[in-house]
FIFI-718704 format. One record per atom (N, C-alpha, C): z negated, x, y negated. Coordinates in steps of 0.02 Angstrom, whole numbers, plus 50000, padded with zeros to 5 digits. Layout:
<pts>
ZXY/...
</pts>
This chain:
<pts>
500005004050060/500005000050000/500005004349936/499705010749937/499635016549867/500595015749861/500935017549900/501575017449898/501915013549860/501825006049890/501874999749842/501584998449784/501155000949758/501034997649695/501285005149660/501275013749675/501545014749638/502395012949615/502885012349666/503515009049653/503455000949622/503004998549603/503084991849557/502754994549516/502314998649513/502435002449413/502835004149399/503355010249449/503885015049431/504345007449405/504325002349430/504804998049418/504794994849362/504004993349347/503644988449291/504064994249222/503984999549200/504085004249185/504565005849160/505385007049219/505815007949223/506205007849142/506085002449096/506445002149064/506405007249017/505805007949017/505515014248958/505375022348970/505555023149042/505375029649079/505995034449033/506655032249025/507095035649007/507005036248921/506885034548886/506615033848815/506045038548795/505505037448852/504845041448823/505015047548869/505095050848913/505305055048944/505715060248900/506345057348841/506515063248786/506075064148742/505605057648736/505145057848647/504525059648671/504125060648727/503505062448734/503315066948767/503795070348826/503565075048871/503185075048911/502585079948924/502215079348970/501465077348950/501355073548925/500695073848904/500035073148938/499535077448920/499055080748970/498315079348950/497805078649002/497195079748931/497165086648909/496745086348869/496685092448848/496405099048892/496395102348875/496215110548931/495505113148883/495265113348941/494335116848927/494225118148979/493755123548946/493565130649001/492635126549048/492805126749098/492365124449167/492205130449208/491405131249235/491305134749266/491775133949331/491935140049352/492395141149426/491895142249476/492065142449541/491635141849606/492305143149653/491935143949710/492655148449752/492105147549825/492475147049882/492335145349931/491685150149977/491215147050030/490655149750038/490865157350054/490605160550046/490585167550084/490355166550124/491045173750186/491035172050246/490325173350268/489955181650251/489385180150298/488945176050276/488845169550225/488275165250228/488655162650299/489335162550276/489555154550333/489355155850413/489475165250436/489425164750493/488555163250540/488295161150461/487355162550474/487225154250468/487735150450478/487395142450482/487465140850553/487345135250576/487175132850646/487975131750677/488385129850619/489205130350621/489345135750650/489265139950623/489515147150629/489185148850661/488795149950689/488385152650762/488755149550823/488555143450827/489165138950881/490085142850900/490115143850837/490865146150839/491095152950855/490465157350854/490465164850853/490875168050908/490565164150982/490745167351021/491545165351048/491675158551041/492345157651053/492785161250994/492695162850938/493255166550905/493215173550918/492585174650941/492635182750936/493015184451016/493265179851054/493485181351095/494355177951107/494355176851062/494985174151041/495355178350987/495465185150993/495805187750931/496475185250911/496485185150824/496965181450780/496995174250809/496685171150836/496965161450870/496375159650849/496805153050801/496045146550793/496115142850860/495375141550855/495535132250896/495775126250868/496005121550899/496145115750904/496195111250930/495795105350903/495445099650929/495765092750907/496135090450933/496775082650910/496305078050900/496115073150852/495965068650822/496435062450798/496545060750884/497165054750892/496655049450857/496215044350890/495815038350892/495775037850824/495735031550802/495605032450727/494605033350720/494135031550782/493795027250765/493385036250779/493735039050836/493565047350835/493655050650778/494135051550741/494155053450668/493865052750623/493495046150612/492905045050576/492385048850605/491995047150642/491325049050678/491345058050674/492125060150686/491865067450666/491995069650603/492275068250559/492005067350462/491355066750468/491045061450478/490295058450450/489935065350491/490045065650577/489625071650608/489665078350562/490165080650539/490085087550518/489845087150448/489905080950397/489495080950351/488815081450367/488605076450414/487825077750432/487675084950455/488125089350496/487915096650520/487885100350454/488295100350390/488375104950341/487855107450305/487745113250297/487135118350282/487235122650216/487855121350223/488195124650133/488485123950070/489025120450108/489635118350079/490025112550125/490195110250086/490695103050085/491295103350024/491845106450042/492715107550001/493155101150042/493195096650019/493565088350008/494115088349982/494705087349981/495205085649953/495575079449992/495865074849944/496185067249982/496575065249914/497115060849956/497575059349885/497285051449873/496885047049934/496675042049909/495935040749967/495475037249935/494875038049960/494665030749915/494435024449966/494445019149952/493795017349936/493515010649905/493145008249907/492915004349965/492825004150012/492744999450074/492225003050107/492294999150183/491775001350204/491615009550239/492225013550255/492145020850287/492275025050222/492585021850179/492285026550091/491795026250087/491305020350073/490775021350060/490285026250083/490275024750146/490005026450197/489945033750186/490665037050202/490865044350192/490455046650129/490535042850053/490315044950004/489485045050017/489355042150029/488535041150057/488415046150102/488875049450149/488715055650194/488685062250151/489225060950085/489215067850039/488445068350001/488315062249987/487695065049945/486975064349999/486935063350039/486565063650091/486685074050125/487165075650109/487175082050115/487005085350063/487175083250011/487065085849931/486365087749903/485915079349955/485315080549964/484805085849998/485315087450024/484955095150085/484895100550051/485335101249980/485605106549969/486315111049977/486615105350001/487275105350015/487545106749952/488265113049941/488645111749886/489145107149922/489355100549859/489835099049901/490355099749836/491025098449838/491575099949799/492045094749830/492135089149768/492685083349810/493325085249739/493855086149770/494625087149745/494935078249767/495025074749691/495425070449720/496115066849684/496415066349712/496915066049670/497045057749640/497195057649575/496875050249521/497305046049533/497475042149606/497835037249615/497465032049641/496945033849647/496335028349671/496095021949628/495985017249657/495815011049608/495275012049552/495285009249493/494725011449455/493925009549467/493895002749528/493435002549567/493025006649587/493335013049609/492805018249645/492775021349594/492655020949527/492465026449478/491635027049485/491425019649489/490745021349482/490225023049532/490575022349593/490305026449648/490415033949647/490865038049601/491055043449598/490725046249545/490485041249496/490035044849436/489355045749471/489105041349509/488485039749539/488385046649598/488995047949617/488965055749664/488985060949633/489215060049586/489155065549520/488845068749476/488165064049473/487655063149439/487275070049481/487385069049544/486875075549575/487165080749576/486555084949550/486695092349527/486835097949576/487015095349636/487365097949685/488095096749701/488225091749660/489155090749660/489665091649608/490095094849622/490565091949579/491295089249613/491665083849562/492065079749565/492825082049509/493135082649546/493785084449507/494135079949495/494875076949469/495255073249481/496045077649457/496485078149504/496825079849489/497555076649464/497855078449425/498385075749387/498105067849347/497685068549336/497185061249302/497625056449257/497505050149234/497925049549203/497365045949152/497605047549094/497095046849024/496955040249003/497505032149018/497505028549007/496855024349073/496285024849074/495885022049147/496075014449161/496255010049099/496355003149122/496995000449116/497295004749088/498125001949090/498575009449108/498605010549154/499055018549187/499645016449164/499845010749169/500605008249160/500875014049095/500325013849048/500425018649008/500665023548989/500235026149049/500205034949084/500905035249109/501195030449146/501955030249164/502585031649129/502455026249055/502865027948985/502915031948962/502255035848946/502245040148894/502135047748927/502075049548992/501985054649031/502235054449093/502895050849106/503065049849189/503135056649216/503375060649182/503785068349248/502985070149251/502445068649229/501915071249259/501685068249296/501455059649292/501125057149323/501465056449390/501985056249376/502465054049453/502305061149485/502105065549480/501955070349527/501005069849562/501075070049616/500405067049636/499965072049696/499795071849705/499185079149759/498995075649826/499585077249888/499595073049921/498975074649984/498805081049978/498425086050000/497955081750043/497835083350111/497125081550151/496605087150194/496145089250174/495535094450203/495125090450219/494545093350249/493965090750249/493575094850286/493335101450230/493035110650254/492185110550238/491885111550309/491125113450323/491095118050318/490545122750281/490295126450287/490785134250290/491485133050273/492005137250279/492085139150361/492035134550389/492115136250476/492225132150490/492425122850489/492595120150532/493165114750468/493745114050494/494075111750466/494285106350475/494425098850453/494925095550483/495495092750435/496215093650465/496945091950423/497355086850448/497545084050418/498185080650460/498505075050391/498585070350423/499015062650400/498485057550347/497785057350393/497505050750372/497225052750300/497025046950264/496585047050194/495915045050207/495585043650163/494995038350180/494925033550165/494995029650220/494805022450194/494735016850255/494895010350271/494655006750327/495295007450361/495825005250324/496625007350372/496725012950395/496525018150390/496585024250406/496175024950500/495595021750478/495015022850529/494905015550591/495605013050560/495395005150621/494944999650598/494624999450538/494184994150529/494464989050458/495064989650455/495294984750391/495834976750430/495574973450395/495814965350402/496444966050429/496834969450371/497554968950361/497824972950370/498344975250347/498684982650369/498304988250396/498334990550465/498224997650466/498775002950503/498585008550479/498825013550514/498625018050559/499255021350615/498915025950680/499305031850623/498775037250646/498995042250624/498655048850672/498665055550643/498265059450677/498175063850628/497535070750656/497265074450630/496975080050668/496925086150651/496835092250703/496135092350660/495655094850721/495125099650701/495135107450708/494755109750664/495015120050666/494695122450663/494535128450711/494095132950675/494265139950692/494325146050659/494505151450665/494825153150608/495295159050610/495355162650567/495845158050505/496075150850528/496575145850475/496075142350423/495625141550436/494825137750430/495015141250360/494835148850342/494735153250270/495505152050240/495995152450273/496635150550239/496555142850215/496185138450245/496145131450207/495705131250155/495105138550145/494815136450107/495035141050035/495225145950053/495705149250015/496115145649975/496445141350008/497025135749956/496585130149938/496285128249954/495655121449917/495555126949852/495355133549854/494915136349782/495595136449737/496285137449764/496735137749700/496895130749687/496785124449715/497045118549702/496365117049650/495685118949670/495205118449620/495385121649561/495575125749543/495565130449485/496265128849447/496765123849477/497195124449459/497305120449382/497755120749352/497695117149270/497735107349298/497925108449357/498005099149353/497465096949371/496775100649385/496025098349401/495485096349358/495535093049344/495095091249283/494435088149313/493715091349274/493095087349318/493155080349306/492765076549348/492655070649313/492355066449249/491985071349224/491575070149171/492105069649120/492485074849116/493085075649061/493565068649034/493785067549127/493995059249104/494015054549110/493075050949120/493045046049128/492345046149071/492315039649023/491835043348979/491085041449003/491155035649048/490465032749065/490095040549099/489345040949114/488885043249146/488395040949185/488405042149244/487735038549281/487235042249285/486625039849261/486115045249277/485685045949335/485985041149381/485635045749448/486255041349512/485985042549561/486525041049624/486485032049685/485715027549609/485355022849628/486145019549649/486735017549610/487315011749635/487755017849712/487795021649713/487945023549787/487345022249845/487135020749842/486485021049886/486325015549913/486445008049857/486375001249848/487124999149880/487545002349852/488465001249884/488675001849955/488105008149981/488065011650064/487715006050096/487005003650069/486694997350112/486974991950091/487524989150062/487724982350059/488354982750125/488594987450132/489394990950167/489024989550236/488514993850249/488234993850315/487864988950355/487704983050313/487664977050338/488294972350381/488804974250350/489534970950381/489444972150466/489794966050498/489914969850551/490384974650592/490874977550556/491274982350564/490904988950545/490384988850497/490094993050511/489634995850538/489414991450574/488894993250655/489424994650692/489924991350689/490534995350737/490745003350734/490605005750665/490735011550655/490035017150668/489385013350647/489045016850690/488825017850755/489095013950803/489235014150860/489545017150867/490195020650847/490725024650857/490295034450834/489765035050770/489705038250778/488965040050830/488775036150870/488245035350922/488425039550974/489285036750981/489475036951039/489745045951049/490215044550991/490615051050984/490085058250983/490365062351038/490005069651069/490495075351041/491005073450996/491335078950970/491095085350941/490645081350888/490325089650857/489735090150898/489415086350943/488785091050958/489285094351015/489565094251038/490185100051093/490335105351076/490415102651003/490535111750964/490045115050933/489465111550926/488955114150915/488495117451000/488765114151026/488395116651098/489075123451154/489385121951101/490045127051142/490455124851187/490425119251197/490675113451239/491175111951228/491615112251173/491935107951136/492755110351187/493205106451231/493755110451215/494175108651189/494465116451178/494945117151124/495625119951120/496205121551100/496695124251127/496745129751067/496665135151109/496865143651031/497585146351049/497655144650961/498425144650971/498335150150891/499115152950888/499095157550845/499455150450797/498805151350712/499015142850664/499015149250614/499405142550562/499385146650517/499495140550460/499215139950391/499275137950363/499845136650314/500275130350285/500925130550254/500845122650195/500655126250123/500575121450095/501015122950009/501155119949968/501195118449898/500965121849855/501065126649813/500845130449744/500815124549727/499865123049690/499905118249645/500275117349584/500675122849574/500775120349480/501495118049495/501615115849564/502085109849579/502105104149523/501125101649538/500745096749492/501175096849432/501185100849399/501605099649343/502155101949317/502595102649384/503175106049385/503435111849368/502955117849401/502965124049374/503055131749447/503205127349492/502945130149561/503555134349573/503725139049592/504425144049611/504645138849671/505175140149688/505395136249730/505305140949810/505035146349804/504755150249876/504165149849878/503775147549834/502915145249863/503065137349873/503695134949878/503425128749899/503185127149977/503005120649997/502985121050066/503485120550106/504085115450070/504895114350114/505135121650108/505045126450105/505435134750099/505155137550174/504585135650187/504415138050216/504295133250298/504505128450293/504595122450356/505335125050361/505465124950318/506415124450331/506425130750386/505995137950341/506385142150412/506035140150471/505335137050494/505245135250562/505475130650596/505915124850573/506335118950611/507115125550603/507085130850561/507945132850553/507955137450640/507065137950679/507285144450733/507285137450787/507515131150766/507435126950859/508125128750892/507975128150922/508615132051019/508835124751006/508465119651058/508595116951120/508335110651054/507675107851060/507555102651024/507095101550975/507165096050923/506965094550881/506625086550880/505825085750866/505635078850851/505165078450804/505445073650767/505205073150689/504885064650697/504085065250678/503905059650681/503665059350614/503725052050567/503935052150496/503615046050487/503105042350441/502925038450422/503785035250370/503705039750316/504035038850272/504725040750280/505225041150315/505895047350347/506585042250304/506505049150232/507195046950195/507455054250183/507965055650231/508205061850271/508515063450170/508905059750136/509305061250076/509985062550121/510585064750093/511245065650099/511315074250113/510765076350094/510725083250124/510335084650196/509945082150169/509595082150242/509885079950290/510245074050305/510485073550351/511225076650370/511415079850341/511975083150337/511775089450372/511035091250361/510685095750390/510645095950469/510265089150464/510125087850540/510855085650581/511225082550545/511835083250588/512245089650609/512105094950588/512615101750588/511905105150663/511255103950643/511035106450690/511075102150764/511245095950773/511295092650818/511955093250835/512545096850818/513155096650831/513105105550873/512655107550840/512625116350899/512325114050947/511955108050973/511795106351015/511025104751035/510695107050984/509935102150980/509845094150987/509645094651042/509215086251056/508655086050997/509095077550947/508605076250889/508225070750882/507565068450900/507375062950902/506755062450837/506935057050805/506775052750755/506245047250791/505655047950763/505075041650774/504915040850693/504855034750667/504965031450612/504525024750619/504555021650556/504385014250564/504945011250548/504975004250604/505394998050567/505174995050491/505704988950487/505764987950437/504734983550462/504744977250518/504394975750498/503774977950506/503634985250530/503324988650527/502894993850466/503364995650424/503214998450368/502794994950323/502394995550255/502274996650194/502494997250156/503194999150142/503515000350086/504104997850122/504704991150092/505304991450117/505554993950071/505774997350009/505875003249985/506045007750006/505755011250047/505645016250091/506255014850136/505985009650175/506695008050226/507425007950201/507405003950146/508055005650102/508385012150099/507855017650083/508175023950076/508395027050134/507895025350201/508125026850255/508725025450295/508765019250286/509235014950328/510095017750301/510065018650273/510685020350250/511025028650282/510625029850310/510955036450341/510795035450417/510675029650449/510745027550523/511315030350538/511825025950536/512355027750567/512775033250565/512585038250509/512675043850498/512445049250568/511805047650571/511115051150614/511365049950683/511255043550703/511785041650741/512385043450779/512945043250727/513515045950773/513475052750781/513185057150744/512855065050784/512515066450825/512435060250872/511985061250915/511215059050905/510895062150856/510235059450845/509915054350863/509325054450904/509135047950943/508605043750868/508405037750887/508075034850823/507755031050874/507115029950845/506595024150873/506155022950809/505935014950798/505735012150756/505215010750769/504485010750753/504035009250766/503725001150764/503934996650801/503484987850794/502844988450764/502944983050766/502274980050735/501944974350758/501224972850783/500994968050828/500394965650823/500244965750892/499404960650879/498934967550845/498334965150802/497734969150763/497414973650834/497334979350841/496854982850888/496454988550834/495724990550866/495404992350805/495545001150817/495285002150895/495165010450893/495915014350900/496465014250876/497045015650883/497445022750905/497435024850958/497775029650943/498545031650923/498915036850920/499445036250889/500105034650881/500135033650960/500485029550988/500245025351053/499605023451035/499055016251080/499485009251073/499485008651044/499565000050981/500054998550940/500314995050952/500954991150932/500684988250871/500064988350847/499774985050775/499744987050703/499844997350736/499914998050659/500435000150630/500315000550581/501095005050512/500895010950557/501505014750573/501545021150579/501265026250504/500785030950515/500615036350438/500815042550470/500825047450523/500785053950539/501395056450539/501205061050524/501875067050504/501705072450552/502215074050576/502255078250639/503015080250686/502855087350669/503705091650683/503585094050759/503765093450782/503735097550857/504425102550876/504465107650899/504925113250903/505105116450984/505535114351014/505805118451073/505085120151130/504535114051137/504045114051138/503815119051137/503805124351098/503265129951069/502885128651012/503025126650959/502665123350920/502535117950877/502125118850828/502085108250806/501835110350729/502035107350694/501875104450638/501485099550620/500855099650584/500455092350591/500115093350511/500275088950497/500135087250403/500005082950365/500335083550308/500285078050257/501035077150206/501495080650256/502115078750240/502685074250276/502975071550240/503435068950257/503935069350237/504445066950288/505075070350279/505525064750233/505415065950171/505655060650107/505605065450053/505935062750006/505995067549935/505605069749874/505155062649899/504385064249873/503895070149894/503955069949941/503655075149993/503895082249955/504625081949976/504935089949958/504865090449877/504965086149837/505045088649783/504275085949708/504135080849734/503635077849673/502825080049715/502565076449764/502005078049770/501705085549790/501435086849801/500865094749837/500875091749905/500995095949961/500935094950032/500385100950044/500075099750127/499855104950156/499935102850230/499725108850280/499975106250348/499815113150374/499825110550455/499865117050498/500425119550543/500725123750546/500805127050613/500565130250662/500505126450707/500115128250784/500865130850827/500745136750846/501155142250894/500975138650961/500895134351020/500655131951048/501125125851101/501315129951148/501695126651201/501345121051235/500555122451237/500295117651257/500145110251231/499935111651164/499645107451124/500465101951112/500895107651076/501695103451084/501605100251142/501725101951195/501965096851274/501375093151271/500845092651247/500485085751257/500675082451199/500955084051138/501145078151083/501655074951106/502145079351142/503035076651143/502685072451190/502335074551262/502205069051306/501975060751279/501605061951215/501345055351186/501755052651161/502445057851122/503015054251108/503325050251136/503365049151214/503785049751263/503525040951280/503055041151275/502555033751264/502815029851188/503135031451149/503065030251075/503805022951094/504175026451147/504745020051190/504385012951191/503715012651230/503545005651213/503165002651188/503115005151130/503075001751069/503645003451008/504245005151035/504585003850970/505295001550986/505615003150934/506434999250952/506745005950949/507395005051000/507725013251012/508325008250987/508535011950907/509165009350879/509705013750891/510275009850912/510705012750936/511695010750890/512145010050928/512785011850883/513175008050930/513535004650905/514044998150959/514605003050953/515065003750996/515855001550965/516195004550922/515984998250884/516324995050818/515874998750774/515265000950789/515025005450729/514465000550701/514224998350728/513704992450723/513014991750738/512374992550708/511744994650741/511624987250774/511124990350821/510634984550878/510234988750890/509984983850904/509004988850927/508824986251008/508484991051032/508494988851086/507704989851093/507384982551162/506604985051151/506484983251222/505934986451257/505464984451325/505024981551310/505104975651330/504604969051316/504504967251384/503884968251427/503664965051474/504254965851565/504514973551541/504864974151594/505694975751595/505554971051536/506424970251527/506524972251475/507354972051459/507384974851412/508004969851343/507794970551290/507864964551250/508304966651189/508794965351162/509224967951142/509274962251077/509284965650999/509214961550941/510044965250908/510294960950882/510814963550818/510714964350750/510144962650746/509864961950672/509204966950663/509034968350606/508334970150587/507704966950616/507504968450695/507044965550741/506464961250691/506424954650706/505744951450671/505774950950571/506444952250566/506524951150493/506814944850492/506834940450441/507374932750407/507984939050375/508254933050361/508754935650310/508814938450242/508354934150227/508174936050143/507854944850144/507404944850184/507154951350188/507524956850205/508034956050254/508584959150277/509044960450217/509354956150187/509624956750116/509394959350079/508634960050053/508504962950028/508424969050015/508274973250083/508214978150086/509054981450085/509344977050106/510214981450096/510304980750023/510214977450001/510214977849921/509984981549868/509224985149904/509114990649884/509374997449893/509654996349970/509955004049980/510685004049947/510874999349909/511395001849878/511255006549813/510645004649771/510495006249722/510035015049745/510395020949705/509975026649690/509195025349681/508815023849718/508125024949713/507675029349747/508065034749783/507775039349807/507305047549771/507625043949715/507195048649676/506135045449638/506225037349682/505615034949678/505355034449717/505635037049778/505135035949848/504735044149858/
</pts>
């Protein structure tokens, strides 16, 4: 939904983006000098209960982190909240959206519950969030153990529409970035944000996605890039731009016990009752797969369009999808290949790489926008061979894994390579991705870890539609429903109007808004 409402501003907007864009530029708050802070030092880190746990598996693992897959949504939570509760130092946060509901709250209630220990914690977030959670964020702020950034902020707090007019080439650039670093030793990255769709517990829309846990020598490379995204000019504290102040943390506290009365959220503490993840890695238990990772993310001054085009992160994906042999699978929340890209992927599928595409359908997605941009290079993708599968959409299930459930929007981004290695992030393969927001992500060297994703791929058949090419040059989708197999000519589970609509958009250049 962040998707959707920013494209009905970009739209609300539209008329005036080209007008204020020559007469106003970039306009910024202002720049003032903030104490800097920079990530724990290693030997406090290797002297916490974290780092003791972890000692002996890295020291016997030279140059390889571990890695720990964080398919379940309901597992992904429970080990957030667990390693906030283990943290002894530090807490480095970064998210491009972090909700008001009930596993925000919650989460925010786990930061200052660490904050309370003596925890530093450090939340990086990027200002696309509702203005709702401001005052749970002043209220975490208030303690003199945190600070709160916001990056690329936008100055207008109750009408952004504003911020759109009179500053679009900035605001339209956004910090798509996801961490979540203990103690500088245990990491976790991937797809999800925070919030109830992310984690299985929202009404309405949710999403499967995934997320790696880390620890070893990539762990300091994540925290390494958290201290330049902190320091960077698009970080502004919170104090700077929001003018209210809370003087103590009484409305987070009151916000955490109204949340935890719900009953989805006894569901979630049940989930962290249940979940033995971190005490495994705290007991040495944990397994894990050590693979040689390495970190691949965004020069922030992307943020404001200032980044070389070799610190970006697409410079550096491009040469690891440019060494695949044999095959290629690109799983894409958002997958709007552009006229290059797929020109790309067709020249490498014509030397003879097997290319498979996992995506969402139309009635699958969040944004038909999105689909618009996509859809239009099917048959392109297509007659090169390229296989395509669409992700359905179905009955509500809560604990999801990533390809479990036919219920949610597809979110995860994930490259897999000649099964030697995988890509797992916060990119996607759309133009937003490559060119407006900040990405980060991993490469895992890892034959193993690959052959158990592609294997989950391989499952991703039933639950989705495998679109295919008539003839005549004509898409149909084809699906396994109960055995058999069921064959649509149209946009599966769409009317017409919606169908129209979305072709109506892909006629129109809007790929420079997705």
């Amino acid at each position: 939904m962040h998707k959707l409402k920013a494209i009905f501003l970009y739209y609300g907007g539209l008329l005036f983006v080209v007008i204020s864009m020559s007469l106003t530029g970039c306009q910024a708050p202002p720049p003032i000098e903030w104490e800097s802070s920079t990530a724990l030092e290693m030997e406090l880190a290797s002297k916490t209960k974290l780092g003791l746990a972890i000692a002996l598996g890295v020291s016997e693992h030279t140059d390889a982190s571990g890695i720990y897959t964080l398919g379940e949504s309901r597992n992904a939570f429970a080990s957030r909240m667990s390693l906030a509760g283990s943290a002894e130092q530090s807490l480095d946060i970064q998210y491009y959206i972090w909700r008001k509901d009930i596993t925000g709250t919650l989460m925010l209630k786990a930061l200052l519950d660490a904050a309370e220990r003596g925890v530093r914690v450090r939340l990086l977030l990027d200002d696309m969030n509702d203005n709702e959670l401001e005052p749970l964020l002043l209220a975490l702020n208030s303690h003199k153990n945190v600070q709160i950034r916001l990056f690329n902020p936008f100055i207008y707090r109750s009408f952004r529409i504003i911020d759109y007019i009179t500053a679009f080439s900035r605001v339209n650039r956004r910090m798509h970035n996801k961490s979540f670093t203990v103690d500088n030793t245990v990491t976790i990255i991937g797809g999800r944000n925070i919030g109830d769709e992310y984690f299985g517990a929202s009404e309405d829309l949710m999403f499967s996605d995934v997320d790696v846990l880390a620890i070893g020598p990539v762990v300091a490379e994540v925290s390494a890039d958290f201290d330049r995204y902190w320091a960077s000019e698009s970080a502004f504290p919170l104090q700077q731009i929001i003018d209210t102040v809370a003087t103590d943390s009484s409305l987070l506290v009151q916000a955490a016990e109204q949340v935890t009365e719900s009953d989805n959220a006894a569901d979630f503490f049940e989930a962290l009752k249940n979940d033995s993840s971190i005490n495994s890695l705290l007991q040495q238990d944990l397994s894990m797969v050590w693979a040689t990772t390495f970190l691949i993310s965004d020069d922030p001054a992307k943020g404001v369009g200032k980044a070389d085009p070799d610190e970006l992160l697409t410079a550096r994906l491009s040469k690891v999808i440019g060494t695949t042999e044999s095959h290629l699978t690109i799983v894409s929340s958002y997958f709007v290949p552009t006229q290059a890209g797929t020109e790309a992927l067709v020249k490498l599928a014509s030397s003879g790489v097997k290319i498979t595409i996992i995506t969402n359908s139309l009635e699958a997605t969040d944004v038909a926008a999105v689909h618009a941009g996509y859809a239009r290079y099917r048959k392109q993708l297509l007659a090169a061979g390229v296989q395509l599968f669409e992700m359905r959409a179905g009955e509500q299930q809560t604990n999801m894994a990533m390809f479990g459930s036919s219920a949610a929007s597809l979110h995860a981004k994930i490259f897999t390579i000649d099964s030697k290695r995988i890509f797992i992030g916060s990119f996607n393969f759309d133009p937003r991705s490559a060119n407006l927001n900040t990405e980060l992500g991993f490469v895992i060297e890892s034959p193993e870890l690959t052959t158990k994703m592609e294997e989950s791929f391989a499952n991703a058949s039933e639950h989705a539609y495998r679109v295919m090419l008539n003839a005549k040059g004509d898409l149909y989708w084809l699906e396994q429903k109960d055995g058999t197999e069921v064959r649509h000519d149209h946009e599966p589970n769409m009317g017409w109007w919606k169908r129209f609509g979305v072709s109506l958009l892909a006629l129109f250049p809007i790929e420079w808004l997705l």
